[in-house]
Phi, psi and omega in degrees: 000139191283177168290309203271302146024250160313275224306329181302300172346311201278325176299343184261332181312313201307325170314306234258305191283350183276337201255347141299314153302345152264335138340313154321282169313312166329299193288340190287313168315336156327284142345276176324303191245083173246161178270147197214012177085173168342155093119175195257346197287295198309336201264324180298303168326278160354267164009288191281327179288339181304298231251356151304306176285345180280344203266086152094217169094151181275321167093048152282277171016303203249003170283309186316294173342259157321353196234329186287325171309318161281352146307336208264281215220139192251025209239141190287185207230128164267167197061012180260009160281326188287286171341275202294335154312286183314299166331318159280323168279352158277001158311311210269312179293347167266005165283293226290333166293355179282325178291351194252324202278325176301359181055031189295143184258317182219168200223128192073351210051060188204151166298158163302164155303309196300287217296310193318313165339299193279353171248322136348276175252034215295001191243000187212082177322295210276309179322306167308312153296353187241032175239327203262297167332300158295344163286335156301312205294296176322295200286012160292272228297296172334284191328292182304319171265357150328307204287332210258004187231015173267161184303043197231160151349139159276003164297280253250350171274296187312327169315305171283345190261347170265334187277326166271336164300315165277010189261311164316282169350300186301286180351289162327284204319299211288327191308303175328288170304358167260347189264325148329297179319324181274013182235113187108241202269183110326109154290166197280195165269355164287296193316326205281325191272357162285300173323314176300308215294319151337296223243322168241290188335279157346307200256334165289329179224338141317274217271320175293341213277286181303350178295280185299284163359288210296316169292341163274014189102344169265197181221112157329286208306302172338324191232038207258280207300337169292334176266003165256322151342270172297318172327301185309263241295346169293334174297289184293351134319290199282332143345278181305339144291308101039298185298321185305304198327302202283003185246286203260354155261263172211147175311329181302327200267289169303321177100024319064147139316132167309145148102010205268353186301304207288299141009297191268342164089005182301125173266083170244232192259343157322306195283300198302300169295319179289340193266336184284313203276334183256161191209166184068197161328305192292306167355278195296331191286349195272335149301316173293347175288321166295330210271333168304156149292321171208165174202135177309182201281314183328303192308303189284352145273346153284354173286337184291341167308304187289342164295288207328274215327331183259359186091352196305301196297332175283320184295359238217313199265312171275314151318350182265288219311294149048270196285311177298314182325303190320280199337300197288350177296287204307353191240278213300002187255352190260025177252140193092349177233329164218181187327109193259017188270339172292336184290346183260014169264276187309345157307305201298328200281344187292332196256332177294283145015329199255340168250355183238042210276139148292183191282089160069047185244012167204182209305159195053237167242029164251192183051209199273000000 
């Protein structure tokens, strides 16, 4: 990727993201003053998902969204405001449950919803927890009824309100498989990339892709395996960037404690390489650190030695370009069929992505 390039990329991401957060902030206001009944829980729920989805995030999702609408068409398109709101609120519902199943305290470098609950509530545990759950909940619901209240055909709202009702859906699936991943053998790398393409791909990049597709007019399925295609491997890149994050890099950097992988006993492709790279003794030690309920920082910083010692982090930096790389072979194939200043975004973002990665931008600490 060029210089000159990057910069358009960056400009437009940056485009993309000033002019939705407020967008954003709008529609929650929006909200605020609808009548919602009796008691203080619902406008306190409202509160949190507002100030979850407004408190940081990169806004790829809703870059995707708008740059799949302009393969098509360079002309505005109705309903990609709507899109990219929905898009972000099932974002916003996959934290705060992500945070819940992960017992995570803080998210972005603010308490979880879940943890906010619980302070909250310090005497009534289950309260807190079934308060942060329906806050998830709100926002999946939400997420479906933008779309089903946006200005467009009603064919073309059902169309989008089906393309996220499965993005959701996948979504559910990949937790199962991910919670599932941590039980039994080490998965292979098929497993691990079936968990990404689930659990991140699908709902980051896949469902924004069709979104934007549908609202300029076109029909995703004409094109469903090259775009699920590029989706997975953007998924699995940046996973497998993410899992690094969570071993070699810092809470400052991630928005979280560091190590939450190890914490959790998680096999993901960090954990999952240092346990393929080591034998023996060390083997077993690295096992009983999953095999703990927790580990202190000291632990976690020695297994991050014994990867470097071992290569885990150079093997771990060629497989995320690896996958990106693919991912922009697969987008440099959309040229001659659509736009080509949007094909140069999607060529560009994966390998940008790989130096750029953001924080803590999809459910857990995956996806886009």
């Amino acid at each position: 990727m060029t210089v000159e390039t990057e910069a358009k990329l960056v400009e437009r991401l940056a485009g993309h993201r000033r002019r939705f957060d407020a967008l954003f902030a709008r529609y929650f206001d929006s909200l605020a003053g609808r009548p919602l009944g009796r008691g203080s829980f619902v406008p306190e729920a409202l509160k949190t998902v507002r100030d979850m989805s407004l408190n940081g995030g990169k806004r790829l999702r809703v870059a995707l969204v708008h740059e799949a609408a302009r393969l098509v068409t360079p002309q505005p398109v109705p309903g990609l405001d709507e899109a990219a709101i929905s898009i972000e609120l099932l974002q916003t519902h996959g934290l705060i449950h992500d945070d819940i199943i992960d017992d995570s305290p803080v998210r972005r470098g603010a308490p979880s919803v879940y943890y906010g609950y619980r302070r909250r509530f310090p005497d009534r545990e289950r309260t807190a927890l079934g308060l942060a759950i329906l806050a998830g909940d709100l926002a999946a619901f939400l997420s479906v009824r933008v779309l089903l209240d946006a200005p467009v055909p009603g064919e073309l709202r059902q169309a989008m309100a089906a393309a996220q009702a499965r993005a959701g859906a996948d979504t559910v699936l990949g937790q199962f498989l991910d919670l599932e991943r941590d039980f039994g053998a080490v998965p292979d790398r098929q497993a691990l990339d079936l968990v990404s393409e689930y659990k991140s791909a699908r709902y980051s990049v896949l469902a924004p892709m069709e979104l934007g597709l549908l609202a300029a007019g076109a029909d995703p399925a004409r094109h469903g395996e090259e775009l699920a295609r590029y989706a997975r491997l953007v998924g699995v890149s940046g996973q497998m960037h993410d899992d690094r994050l969570d071993l070699f890099g810092d809470a400052d950097t991630v928005g979280k404690p560091v190590g939450s992988d190890l914490r959790e006993g998680r096999r993901s492709y960090a954990v999952c390489a240092i346990l393929d790279a080591t034998s023996g003794a060390e083997r077993d030690w690295v096992e009983s650190v999953l095999a703990a309920p927790d580990c202190p920082p000291e632990t976690v910083a020695r297994m991050r030695d014994i990867a470097r010692r071992h290569g885990v982090d150079e093997r771990l930096d060629a497989e995320i370009r690896r996958a990106a790389e693919a991912a922009s072979q697969v987008a440099a194939r959309w040229r001659g069929r659509w736009r080509d200043d949007a094909v140069d975004f999607f060529e560009g973002l994966p390998l940008w992505g790989t130096r750029h990665r953001p924080t803590a931008p999809g459910v857990a600490h995956g996806g886009v």
